[in-house]
C-alpha distance (Angstrom), angle and dihedral (degrees) to the residues before:
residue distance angle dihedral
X1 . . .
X2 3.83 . .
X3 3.55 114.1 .
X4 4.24 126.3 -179.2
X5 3.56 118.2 -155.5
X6 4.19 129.2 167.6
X7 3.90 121.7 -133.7
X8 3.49 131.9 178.8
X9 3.67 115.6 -95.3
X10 3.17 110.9 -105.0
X11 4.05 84.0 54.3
X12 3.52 97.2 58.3
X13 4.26 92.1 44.8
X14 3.65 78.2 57.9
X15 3.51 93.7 49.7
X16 3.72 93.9 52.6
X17 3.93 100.7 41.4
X18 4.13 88.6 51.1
X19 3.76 88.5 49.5
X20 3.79 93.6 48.8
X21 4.03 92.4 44.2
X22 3.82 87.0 48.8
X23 3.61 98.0 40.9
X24 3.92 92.1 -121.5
X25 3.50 137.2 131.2
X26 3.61 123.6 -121.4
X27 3.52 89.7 -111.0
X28 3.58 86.7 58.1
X29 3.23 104.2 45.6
X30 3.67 90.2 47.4
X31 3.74 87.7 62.1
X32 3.68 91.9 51.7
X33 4.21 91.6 51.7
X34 3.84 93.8 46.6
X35 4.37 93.3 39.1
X36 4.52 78.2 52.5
X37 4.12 89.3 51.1
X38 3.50 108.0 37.2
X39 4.11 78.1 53.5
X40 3.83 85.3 51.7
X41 3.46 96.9 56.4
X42 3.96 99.6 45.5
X43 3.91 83.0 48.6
X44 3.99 87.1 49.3
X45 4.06 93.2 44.7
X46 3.89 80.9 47.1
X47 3.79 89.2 65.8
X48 3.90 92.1 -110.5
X49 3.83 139.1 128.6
X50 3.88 127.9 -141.5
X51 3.50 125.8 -126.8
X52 3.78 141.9 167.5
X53 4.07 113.5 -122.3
X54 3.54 131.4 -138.5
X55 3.77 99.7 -127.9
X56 3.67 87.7 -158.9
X57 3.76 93.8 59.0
X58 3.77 97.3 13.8
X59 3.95 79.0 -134.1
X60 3.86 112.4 139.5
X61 3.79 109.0 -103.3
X62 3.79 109.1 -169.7
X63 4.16 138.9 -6.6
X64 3.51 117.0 -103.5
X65 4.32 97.7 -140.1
X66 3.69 138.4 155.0
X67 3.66 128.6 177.2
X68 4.03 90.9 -103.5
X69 3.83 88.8 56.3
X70 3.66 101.5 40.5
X71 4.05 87.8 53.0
X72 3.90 83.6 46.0
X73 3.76 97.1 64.7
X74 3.73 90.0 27.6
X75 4.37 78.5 62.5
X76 3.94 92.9 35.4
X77 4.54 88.5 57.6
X78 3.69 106.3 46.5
X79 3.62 112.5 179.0
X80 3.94 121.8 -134.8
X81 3.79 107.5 -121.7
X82 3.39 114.7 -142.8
X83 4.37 114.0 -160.4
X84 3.28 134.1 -176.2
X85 4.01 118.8 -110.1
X86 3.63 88.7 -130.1
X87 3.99 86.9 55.5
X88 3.69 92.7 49.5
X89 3.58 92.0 45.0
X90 4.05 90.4 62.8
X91 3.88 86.2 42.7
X92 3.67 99.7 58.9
X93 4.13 87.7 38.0
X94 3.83 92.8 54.9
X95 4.09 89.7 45.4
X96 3.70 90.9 48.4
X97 3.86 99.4 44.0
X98 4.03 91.8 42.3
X99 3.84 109.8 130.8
X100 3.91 113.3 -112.8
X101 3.94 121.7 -102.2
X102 3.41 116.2 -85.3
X103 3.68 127.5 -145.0
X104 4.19 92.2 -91.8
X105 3.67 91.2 49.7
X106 3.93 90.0 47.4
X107 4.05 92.2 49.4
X108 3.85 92.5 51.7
X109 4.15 89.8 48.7
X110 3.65 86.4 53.0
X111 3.95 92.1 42.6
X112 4.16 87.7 55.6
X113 3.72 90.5 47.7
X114 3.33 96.7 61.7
């Protein structure tokens, strides 16, 4: 499958100077990143973390983390949360008593939509 995808620049110069060190392609090395994240995610679903070891030690030595797989167990571990009646007695007031959209309100919803 042939796939396009834009990164900043100093990405894809990385990209091409790991390729040539390795004595990949792009394509290739492509393959390699996305085989190393989709096995980051089913480790993340899994309820795990990723870290580097010390093979001296066999002590971890850093987290392996990205914004998509931070969010992911963020998702994965909701939290209950636990309010006060009186608290969601002033909620459903304000919602109730909120004044109706006017006609500036209702242009900019329609300007976001688009």
């Amino acid at each position: 499958m042939r796939l396009e995808a834009t990164v900043p620049e100093n990405r894809g110069t990385a990209v091409v100077q790991l390729a040539d060190e390795l004595g990949l392609t792009r394509s290739q090395l492509i393959d390699e990143a996305l085989t190393l994240f989709l096995k980051a995610v089913l480790e993340v679903k899994r309820g795990r973390r990723l870290v580097t070891m010390d093979p001296r030690t066999s002590q971890p030595a850093c987290e392996l983390a990205t914004p998509t797989l931070s969010a992911l167990e963020w998702a994965l571990q909701p939290q209950p949360l636990a309010l006060p009646a009186d608290a969601v007695a002033k909620m459903r007031a304000l919602t109730e008593a909120a004044p109706k959209a006017g006609s500036r309100l209702r242009a900019a919803a329609k300007r976001h939509h688009k």
